[in-house]
Every structure is written in structure tokens, then in C-alpha cells.
C-alpha atoms as one frame of an Amber mdcrd trajectory, in Angstrom:
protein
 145.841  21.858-181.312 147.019  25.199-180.087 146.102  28.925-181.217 149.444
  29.253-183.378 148.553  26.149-185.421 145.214  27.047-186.285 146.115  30.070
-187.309 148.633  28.487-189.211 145.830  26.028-190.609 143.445  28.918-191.542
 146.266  30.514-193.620 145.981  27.429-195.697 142.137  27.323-195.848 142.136
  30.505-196.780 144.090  30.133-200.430 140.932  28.324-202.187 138.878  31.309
-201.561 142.033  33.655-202.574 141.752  32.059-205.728 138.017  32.026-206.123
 138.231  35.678-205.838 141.113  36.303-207.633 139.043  35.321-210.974 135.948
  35.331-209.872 135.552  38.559-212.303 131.646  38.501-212.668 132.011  39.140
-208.423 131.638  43.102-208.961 134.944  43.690-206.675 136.299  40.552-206.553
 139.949  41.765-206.618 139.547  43.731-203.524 137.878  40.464-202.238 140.978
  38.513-202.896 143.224  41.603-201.560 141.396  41.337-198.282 141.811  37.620
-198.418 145.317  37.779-199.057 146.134  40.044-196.082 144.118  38.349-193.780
 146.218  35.182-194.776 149.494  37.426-194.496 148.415  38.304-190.986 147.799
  34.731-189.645 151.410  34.585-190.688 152.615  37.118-188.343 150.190  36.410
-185.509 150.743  32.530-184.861 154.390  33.276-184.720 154.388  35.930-182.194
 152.047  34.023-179.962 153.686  30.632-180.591 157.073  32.198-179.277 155.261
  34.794-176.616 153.487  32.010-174.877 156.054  29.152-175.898 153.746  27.330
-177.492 156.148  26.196-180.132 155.485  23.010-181.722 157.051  20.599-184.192
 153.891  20.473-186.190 154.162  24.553-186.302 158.034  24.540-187.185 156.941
  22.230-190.449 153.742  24.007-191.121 154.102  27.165-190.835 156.795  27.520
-193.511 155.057  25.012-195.741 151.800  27.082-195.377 153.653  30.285-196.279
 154.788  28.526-199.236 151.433  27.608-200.630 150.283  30.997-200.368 152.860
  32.971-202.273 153.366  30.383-204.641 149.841  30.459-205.198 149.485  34.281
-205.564 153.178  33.822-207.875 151.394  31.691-210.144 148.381  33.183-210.390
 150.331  36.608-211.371 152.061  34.619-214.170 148.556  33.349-215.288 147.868
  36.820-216.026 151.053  38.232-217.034 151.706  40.517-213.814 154.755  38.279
-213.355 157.615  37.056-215.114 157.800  33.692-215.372 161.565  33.134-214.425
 160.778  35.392-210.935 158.250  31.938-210.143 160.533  29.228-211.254 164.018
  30.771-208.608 161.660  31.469-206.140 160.074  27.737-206.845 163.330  25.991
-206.714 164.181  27.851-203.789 161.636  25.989-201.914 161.957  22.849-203.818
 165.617  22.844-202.377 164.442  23.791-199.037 162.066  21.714-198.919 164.573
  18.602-199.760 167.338  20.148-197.261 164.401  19.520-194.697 163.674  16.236
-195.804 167.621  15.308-195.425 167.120  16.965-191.663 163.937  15.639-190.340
 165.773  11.647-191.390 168.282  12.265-188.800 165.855  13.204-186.475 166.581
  17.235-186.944 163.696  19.699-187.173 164.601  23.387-188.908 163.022  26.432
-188.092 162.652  28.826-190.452 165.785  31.796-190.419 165.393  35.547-190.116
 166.617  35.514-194.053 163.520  33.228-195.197 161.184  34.976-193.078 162.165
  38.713-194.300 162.214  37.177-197.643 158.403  35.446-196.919 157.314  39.154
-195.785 158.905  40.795-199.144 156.924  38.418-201.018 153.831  38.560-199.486
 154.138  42.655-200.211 154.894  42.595-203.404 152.025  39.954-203.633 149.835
  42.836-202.106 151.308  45.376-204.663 150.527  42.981-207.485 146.552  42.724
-206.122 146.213  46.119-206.095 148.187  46.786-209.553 147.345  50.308-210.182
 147.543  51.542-213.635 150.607  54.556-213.165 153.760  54.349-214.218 155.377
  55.069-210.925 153.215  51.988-209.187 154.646  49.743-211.880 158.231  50.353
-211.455 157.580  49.979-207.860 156.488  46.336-207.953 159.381  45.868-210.931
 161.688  46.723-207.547 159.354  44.661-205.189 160.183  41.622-207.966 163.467
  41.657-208.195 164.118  42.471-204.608 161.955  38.904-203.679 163.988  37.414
-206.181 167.219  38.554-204.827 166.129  37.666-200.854 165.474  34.345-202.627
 168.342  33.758-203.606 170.550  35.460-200.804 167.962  32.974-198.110 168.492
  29.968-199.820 172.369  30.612-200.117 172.147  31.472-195.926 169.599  28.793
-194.865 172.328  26.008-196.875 175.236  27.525-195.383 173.572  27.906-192.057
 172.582  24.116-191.889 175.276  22.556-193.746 175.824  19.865-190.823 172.476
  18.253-191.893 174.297  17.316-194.950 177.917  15.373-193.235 177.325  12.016
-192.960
């Protein structure tokens, strides 16, 4: 197993201790725990990409990991914000079915033998979540801050939408029989 994909693998290791720490409250600075946690998981992200391309160590297994991986972590830190009201619950369920239909759409691919990468919209739309993830960790208690992750929200939730309407359009062939 190359570099890229363990990286990719610790990003996924990582979420049970995320969400230890995320309500681990008698931890005296737990949130910061989970912050750190978080970030660290956000930077495997951008690290097994650039050396999986820089040293062409791109791999099947990577191409269907690394997005799934992704996945599990935002929707982990999305539903763990709606656990404790940081997050509207409608924000989860379009950026859910998002992946539910991207998930499916890849499903539909890999039976006729056709691996998809991930697209620049999905991955500038991974990165907006994962900062407004951050934002929501560090949730500080001014008015300003708040409207500010209002605008992170709704700007994930838009990217959501505009990556899912781009990723369908961009592989509709998968779908001609």
C-alpha cells in the first residue's frame, strides 16, 4: 500500500477519535482536541492527493477511497453539528443526498468497468466543507463569527448542489446504455 493510501486510511481512523473528542466534555479542552483532530484529518486530504499525482502513484483503490473517506468525515462533523444544533438539519440531508447520488452514479460506472475521479467542483466543494466544519469547531460566541459560518453554510450547500449538477452532467455517458 502506498503513502497516498495510508494517508487516505488514517483520515478515516482518525473520525472515531474526532468524535470522542467532540463530546468528550469532561476532557478539559476537548473541543480544541477535536479541532486539532479535524485538521489533521483535513490535511491527509490534501497531502495524499498531491503526492499521489506528484509521484504518480495514483491508484484505483485511492480514486474510490479517497472521496469515500472525505465523505465520512464531513458527514460525520455535519451530523454531529445537527446533534447540537450548530447546523440546520436540511444543510445535512442536500449535502447527504448529494453523495447518496454520487455514490450510486459510481456504482452505475464502476459495472461497466469505469472508475471516476473526483472533479475540481467536488473537491472545492469537499474543501468549503471541511472549513466551515473548522468554523463550526471553533464557534465563537460574536455576532460577526456567526453570520460568517451562516455564509460558510449556505455557500457548502450551494457548491453541493452546483457539484452534483456538474459531476452528472460531466459523466452522463456512464448512464447510455
Amino acid at each position: 500500500m502506498n503513502l497516498p493510501n495510508k494517508l487516505t486510511l488514517m483520515r478515516v481512523f482518525l473520525i472515531p477519535f474526532f468524535v470522542f473528542f467532540f463530546y468528550a466534555t469532561f476532557i478539559p479542552g476537548n473541543n480544541w482536541i477535536a479541532l486539532g483532530i479535524y485538521i489533521v484529518a483535513c490535511l491527509t486530504d490534501l497531502l495524499d492527493g498531491k503526492i499521489a499525482r506528484k509521484y504518480n502513484l495514483v491508484t484505483t483503490f485511492g480514486k474510490f477511497m479517497d472521496p469515500l473517506a472525505d465523505k465520512i468525515l464531513v458527514i460525520t462533523a455535519l451530523i454531529l453539528f445537527v446533534s447540537d444544533g450548530r447546523l440546520n438539519a436540511i444543510a445535512l440531508i442536500i449535502i447527504v443526498a448529494r453523495e447518496f447520488v454520487v455514490s450510486g452514479f459510481r456504482l452505475i460506472a464502476s459495472d461497466k468497468g469505469i472508475v471516476i475521479a473526483a472533479g475540481w467542483s467536488g473537491k472545492i466543494k469537499t474543501v468549503v466543507q471541511m472549513i466551515m466544519a473548522i468554523a463550526l469547531l471553533v464557534h465563537f460566541d460574536y455576532e460577526w463569527f456567526g453570520i460568517a459560518e451562516q455564509i460558510l453554510i449556505w455557500a457548502s450547500v450551494a457548491l453541493t448542489i452546483y457539484s452534483l449538477c456538474d459531476y452528472l452532467y460531466n459523466n452522463r455517458k456512464v448512464l447510455k446504455d
